[in-house]
N, C-alpha and C positions, 0 to 999 in steps of 0.2 A: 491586649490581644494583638497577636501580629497580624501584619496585613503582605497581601502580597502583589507586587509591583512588575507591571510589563516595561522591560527595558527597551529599547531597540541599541544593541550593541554593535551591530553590522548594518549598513547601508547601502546598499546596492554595490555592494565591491563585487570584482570578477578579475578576469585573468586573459592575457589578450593570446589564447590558446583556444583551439578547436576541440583540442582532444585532451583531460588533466585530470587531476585530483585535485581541486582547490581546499586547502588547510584556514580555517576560520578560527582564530583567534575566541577562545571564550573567555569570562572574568576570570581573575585569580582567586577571588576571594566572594563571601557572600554564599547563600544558601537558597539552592538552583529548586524548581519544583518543576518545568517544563520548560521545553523551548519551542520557539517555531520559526521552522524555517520557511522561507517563501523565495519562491525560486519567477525569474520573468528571462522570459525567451521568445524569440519572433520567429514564425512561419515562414515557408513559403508562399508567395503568393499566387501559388498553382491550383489549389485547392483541392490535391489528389492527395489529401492527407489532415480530414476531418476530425481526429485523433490525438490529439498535437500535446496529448497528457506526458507529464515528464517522465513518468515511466520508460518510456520512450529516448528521454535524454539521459537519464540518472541511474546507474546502475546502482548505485550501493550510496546509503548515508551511513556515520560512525560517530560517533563520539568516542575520543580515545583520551590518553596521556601517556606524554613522551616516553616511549622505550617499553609501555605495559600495554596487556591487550586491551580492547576495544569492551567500553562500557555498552554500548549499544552498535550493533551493525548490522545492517538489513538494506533492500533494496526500498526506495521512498513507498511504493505502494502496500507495503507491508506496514509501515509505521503508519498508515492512511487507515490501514484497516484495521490495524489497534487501537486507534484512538477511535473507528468508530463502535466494535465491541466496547467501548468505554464510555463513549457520550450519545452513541445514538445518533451521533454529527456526522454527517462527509465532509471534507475540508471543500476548501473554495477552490473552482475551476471556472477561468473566466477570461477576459481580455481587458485589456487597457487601452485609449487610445495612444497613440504617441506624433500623432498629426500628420496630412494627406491620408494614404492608403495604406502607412503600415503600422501595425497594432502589435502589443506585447500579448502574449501567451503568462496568466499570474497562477500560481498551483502553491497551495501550502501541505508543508510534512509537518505535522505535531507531532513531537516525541515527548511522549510522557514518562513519567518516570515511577508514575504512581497507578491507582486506579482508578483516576479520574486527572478533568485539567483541576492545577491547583490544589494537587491534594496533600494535605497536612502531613501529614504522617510519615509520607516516605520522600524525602529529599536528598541532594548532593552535598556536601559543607564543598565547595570548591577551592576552601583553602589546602584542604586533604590532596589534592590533585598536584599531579604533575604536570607545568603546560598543558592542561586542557584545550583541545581543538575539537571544531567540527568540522569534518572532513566529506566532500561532494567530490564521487567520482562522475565525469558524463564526457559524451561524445555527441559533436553534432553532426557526424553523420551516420550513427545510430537510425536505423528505420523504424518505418510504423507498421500496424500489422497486415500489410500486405505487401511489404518490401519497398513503401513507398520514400521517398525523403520527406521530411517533416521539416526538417529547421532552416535558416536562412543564417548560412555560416558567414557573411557578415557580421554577423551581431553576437557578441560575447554573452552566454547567461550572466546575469546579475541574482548574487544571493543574498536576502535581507537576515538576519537574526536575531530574536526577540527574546530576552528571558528570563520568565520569570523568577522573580528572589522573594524570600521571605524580610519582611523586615518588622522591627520594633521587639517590643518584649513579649515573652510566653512563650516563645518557637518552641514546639516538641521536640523531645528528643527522636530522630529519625528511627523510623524501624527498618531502616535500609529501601533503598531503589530495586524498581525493576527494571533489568538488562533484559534486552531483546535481540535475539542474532540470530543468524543464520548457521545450522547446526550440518544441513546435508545435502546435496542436489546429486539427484542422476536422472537418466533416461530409466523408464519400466521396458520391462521386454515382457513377451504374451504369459499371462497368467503369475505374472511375477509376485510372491509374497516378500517383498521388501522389508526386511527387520532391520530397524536400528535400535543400539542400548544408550538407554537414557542413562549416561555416567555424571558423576561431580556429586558432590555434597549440596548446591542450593537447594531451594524447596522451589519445585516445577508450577508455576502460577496457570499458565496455561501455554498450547502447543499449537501454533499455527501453521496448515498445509495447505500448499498455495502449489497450482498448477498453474503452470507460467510457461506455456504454450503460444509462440508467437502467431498462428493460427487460431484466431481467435474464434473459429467454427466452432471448436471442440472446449471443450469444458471438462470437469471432475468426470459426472454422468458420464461420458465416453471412456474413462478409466481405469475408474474405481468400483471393486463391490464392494471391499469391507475394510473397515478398520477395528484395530484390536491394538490393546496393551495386556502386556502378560509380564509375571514376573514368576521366580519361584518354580522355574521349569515349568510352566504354565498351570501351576496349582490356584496363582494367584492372576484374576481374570477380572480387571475392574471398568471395564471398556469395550464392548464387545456390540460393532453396531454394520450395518448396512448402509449401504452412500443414503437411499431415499431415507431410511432413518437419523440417519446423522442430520442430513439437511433438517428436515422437518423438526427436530429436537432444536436448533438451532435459531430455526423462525419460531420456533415456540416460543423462544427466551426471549431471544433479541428483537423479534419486530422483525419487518420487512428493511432492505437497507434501500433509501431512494438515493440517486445522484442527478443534480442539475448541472448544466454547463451553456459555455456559449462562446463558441466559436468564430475568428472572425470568414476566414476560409471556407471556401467548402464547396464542392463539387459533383456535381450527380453521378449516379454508377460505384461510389465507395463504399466501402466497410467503414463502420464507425464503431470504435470501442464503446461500450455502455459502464464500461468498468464494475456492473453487476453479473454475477452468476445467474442461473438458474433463474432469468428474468420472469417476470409476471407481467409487466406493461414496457409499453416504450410511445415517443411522442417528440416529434420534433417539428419546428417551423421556424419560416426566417420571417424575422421586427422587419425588414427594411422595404415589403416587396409587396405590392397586390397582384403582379402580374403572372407570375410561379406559384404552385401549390408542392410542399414537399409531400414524400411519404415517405416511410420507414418500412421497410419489406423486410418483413422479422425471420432471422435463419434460429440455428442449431447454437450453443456456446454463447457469449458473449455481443455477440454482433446484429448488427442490422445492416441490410444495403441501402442506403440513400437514392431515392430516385427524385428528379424534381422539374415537374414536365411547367411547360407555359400552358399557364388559361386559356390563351383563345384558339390553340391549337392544338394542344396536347404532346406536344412535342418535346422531346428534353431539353431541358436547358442547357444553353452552353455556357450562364452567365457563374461569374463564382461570385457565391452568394456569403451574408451571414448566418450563422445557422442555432438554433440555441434546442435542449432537446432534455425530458424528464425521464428518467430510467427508475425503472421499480425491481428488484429482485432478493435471491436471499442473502447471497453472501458478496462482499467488496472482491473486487479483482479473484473470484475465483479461489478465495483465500475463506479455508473453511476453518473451526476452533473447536480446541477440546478444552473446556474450561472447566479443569476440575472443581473449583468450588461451585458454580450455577450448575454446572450439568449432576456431579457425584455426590455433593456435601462432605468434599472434602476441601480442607484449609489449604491444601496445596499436594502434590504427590514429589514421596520424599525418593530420589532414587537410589537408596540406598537401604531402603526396606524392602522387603523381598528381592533382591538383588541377586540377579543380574534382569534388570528389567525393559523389555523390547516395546517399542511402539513398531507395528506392524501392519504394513497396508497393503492388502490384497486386489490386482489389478486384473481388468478385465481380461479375454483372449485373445483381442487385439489390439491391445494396448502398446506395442513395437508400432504397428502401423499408423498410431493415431500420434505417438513420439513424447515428447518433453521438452523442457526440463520438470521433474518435481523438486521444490524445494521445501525444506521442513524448519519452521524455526520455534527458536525455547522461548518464554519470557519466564524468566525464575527469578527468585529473591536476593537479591546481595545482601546481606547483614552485613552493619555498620561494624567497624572497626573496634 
């Protein structure tokens, strides 16, 4: 039976740039089933920027080969919120110490390649590959979501990379990977029905829409009423739902998504991303204090304001504190899925059956004033060679 093996192939390398694309070196050779990346970054120690998710720092991750397009390319919180449509998991968000008073920031990307971690069936032979790389765009002086500065441009990110191989006897023959990329971004303007055509020969696994609104008040709900796929000059109609519908089919399937973290930073008066949509709970407190009580004063979208008064007075603190905090909601970063097989019973949607075929999203009235970006991304099937 084969077995499969976590490598660590990368070790904290980085680049002694602010602002890049760092190129990571993958095997040549050997038969890939996921990888992970883990990305460590240091804060500021102002703690007007509670936040400090690399979303934040990382616009885009890729897996590519030299000279051909990109197997996989998305920004890290997309691939966060694929793997957890997949495992039911949030990755790790957390801190490190690194000695006195300043702490790394640790965030892992799982890209999978299958449908689940470690899945048999669908792998890379990476000897097929051309220089394989994995490529991290980021900026550190990229803000957070209230125009705050987050990073401490001192310190170079550090990216590790993990990945898994199959080895010994029995390996399946692959029934191809799933690529995941980013297929469209625009701004909605008022009442806008946004049609894009699902083009290519893959077979569509499923289709992630992700409002990636750096205001993190607002959410889908503020957007969105409808989604629909149409094909067949809209004879063919296989998708046809409401945002609260959508959602709720959604939490049907999946479960509720929760995200833990913990902070080393943090300051009374902020926004703090909860990296869940359409929240249900929230809960935050700092390990290090009996003298401060935090609260979470829950808004609209994504966020909460952090307030955090002293006990014997009631007065805000002005100390900056540790902060660690449990979020409950339906969907990761605002990133909602159309998964044709759980939701339709279907194996996959072929876009080239009824063709010319639109996914089409209907936004609210004021949805100019509420702004963007939307971005829409594929995960379809590469068949093996």
């Amino acid at each position: 039976m084969p077995t499969i093996r976590p490598y660590k192939i990368i070790d904290d390398e980085y680049a002694e740039q602010s602002s890049y694309t760092i190129d990571l070196d993958l095997p040549t050779k050997g038969i890939l089933s996921s990888l992970m990346l883990m990305v460590k970054a240091r804060t500021t120690t102002t703690g007007h920027s509670p936040s400090p998710w690399i979303k934040y720092l990382i616009s885009s991750v890729s897996v590519n080969q030299a000279g051909q397009a990109f197997l996989n390319a998305a920004p890290p919180e997309v691939f966060q919120a694929d793997a957890w449509y997949k495992t039911g998991k949030m990755p790790r968000r957390g801190f490190q110490w690194m000695g006195g008073a300043a702490s790394e920031i640790i965030e892992e990307v799982p890209i999978l390649f299958g449908d689940k971690l470690n899945d048999l069936e669908h792998t890379i032979d990476l000897s097929k590959l051309n220089d394989p790389k994995l490529s991290v765009t980021y900026n550190l002086a990229a803000t957070g979501p209230m125009g705050e500065t987050v990073w401490d441009t001192s310190y170079y990110p550090r990216f590790t990379v993990i990945a898994h191989l199959l080895q010994g006897e029995g390996i399946p023959a692959s029934k191809g990977y799933q690529s995941l990329r980013q297929i469209e971004q625009y701004t909605p303007s008022d009442s806008e029905v946004h049609k894009l055509e699902l083009k290519g020969t893959r077979p569509i696994k499923k289709l992630y829409l992700q409002f990636d609104l750096k205001n993190i008040v607002y959410s889908w709900i503020h957007s969105l009423d409808q989604v629909r796929i149409q094909g067949d000059n809209e004879a063919y109609v296989p998708f046809l739902m409401k945002y609260d519908d959508w959602y709720e089919l959604i939490r049907d399937i999946y479960g509720l998504c929760e995200v833990d973290h913990h902070t080393f930073y943090a300051l009374t008066a902020r926004y703090v991303d909860m990296c869940v949509d359409h929240r249900v709970s929230w809960n935050c407190w700092t390990p290090d204090t009996q003298t401060v009580r935090p609260y979470a004063i829950g808004g609209s979208g994504r966020h909460y304001v952090l307030r955090v008064v002293t006990n014997s007075s009631g007065a805000e603190s002005t100390t900056v504190l540790q902060l660690q905090g449990h979020y409950v909601g339906y969907t990761p970063w605002s990133t909602g899925v159309i998964d044709f097989e759980k939701m339709l019973n279907m194996e996959h949607l072929d876009p080239t059956d009824h063709a010319p075929v639109f996914l089409e999203l209907e936004h609210t009235s004021n949805a100019a004033t509420i702004g963007g970006p939307v971005k829409i991304h594929v995960s379809d099937l590469v068949k093996p060679v």
